[in-house]
N, C-alpha and C positions, 0 to 999 in steps of 0.2 A: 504493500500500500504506500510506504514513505516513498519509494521509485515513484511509482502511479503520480502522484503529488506532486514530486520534484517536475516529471517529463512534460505535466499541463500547466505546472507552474512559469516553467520556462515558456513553454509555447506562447501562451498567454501573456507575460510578461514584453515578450523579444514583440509581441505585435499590436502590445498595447500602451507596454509602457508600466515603468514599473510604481509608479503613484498611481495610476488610472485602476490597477488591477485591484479589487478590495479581493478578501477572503470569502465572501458569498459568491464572488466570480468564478474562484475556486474550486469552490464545494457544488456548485452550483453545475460546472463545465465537466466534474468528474460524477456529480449525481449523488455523492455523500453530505451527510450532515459538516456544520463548522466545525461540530465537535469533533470530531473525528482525525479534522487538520489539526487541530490543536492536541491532541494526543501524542503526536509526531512532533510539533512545531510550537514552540509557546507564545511565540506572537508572529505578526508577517513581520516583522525585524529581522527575525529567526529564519525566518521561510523563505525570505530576499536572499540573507546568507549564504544556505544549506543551497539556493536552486543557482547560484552563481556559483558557486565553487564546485555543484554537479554538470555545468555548461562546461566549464574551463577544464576539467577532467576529461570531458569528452572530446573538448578542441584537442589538446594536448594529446590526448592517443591517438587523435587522427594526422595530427601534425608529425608525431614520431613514426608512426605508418609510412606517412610518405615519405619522409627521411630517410628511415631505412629503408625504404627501395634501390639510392643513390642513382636516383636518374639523373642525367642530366641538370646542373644546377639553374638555367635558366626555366627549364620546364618545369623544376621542382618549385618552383616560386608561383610559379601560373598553376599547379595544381594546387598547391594550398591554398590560394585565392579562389579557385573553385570550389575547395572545399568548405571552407570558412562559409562565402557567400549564401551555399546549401543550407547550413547550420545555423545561422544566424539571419534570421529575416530584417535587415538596418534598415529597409523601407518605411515599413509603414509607422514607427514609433522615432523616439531616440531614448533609446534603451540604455544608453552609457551617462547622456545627459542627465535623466531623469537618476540614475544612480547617482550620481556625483553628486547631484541637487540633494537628494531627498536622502541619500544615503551614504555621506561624506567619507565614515571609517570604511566600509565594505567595498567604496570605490578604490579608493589609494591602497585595501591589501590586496585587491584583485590586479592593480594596474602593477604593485611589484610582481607578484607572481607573473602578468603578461610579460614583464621585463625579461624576465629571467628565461622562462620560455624561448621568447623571442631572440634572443642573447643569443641562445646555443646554437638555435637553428641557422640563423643569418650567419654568424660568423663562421659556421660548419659550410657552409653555404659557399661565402664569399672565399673562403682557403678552397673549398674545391675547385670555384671556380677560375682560381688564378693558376690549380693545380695544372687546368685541363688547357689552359691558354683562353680560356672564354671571357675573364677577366683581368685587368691590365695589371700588372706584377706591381705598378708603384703606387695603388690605392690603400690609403691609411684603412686598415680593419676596423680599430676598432670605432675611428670618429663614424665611417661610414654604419654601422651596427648601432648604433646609438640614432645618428640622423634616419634611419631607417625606421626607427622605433614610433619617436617622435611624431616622425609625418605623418605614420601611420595611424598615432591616436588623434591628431590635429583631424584626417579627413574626417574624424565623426562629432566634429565640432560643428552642429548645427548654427550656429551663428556666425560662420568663416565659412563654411558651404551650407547653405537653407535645402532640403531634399527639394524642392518645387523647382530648383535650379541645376541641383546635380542629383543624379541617383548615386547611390554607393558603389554601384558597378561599372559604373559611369570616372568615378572617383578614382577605384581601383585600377581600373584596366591605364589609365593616364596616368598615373603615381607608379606603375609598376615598370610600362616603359621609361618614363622620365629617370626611373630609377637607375636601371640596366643600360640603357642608352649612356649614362655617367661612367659608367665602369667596364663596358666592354671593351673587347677588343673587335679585330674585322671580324674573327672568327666568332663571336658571340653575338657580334650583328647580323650575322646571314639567317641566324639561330632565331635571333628575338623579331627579325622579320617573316619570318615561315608562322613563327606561330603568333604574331599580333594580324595577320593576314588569314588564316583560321579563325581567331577569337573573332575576326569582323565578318568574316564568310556563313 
């Protein structure tokens, strides 16, 4: 049942927003009594907690998934962006905003954990890809790992981009080349143009 809870907790949250969602939404969207949430969960304080660090556990094993694949590192950026995207509906709410707003502690220990995540992946990322010749051998790691981070949590700054203006997909796909484009080489341009010519196909 506390899964059950978590799974429509999130669902509901990532599309509604995490102030909008009361606990009768809840209860209500799973067909149980409050009580029942509350058995699990002692307040929605508790329940915003529990259902964000059940999100981020799930990003995190999908992100290590692709990882460990060692595809290709420019592809491996474009699939986790695909991935993400699936999992995270940034459309219709602002899910991060309304965290931060309503939910100051929960946002800054969720946004270290994104760090740290983040951290490994990119920098696993960018060493391979200087390995393979796809990225240029004299690009600082770690400033670039960090400015990657950053931009990344800027795009879901609804008041630096308003959704009515940009989609997130919209966001990503130009953040991702703008990014690549900085650190290729010829050999990783021929790469990041095959597959920005797909993602537009």
């Amino acid at each position: 049942m506390r899964e059950n809870i978590l799974d429509k907790s999130a669902d509901l949250f990532l599309n509604y927003g995490f102030k909008s969602v009361t606990m009768d939404d809840i209860a209500n969207a799973l067909g149980i009594s409050k009580k029942t949430i509350y058995q699990h969960f002692d307040n929605k304080t508790k329940l915003v907690e529990a259902t964000t660090l059940h999100m981020f556990d799930m990003i995190s094993k999908g992100i290590n998934c692709i990882c460990s694949l060692e595809k290709n590192p420019i592809e491996e950026i474009y699939e986790i962006k695909r991935f993400i995207m699936e999992h995270l509906k940034d459309e219709k709410s602002s899910p991060q905003h309304q965290l931060q707003k309503y939910y100051p502690k929960i946002f800054e220990s969720l946004k270290q954990k994104q760090y740290y995540l983040m951290q490994d992946c990119v920098v696993s990322n960018l060493n391979r890809g200087v390995e393979l010749g796809l990225y240029r051998k004299s690009i600082n790691i770690q400033f670039i790992s960090r400015l990657y981070f950053n931009s990344m949590m800027s795009l879901k700054d609804r008041e630096l981009f308003p959704l009515q203006n940009f989609s997130m997909n919209m966001l990503m796909d130009n953040y991702l080349e703008y990014h690549v484009r900085g650190i290729c080489t010829s050999k990783g341009l021929d790469i990041l143009k095959e597959l920005t010519e797909i993602n537009q196909s």
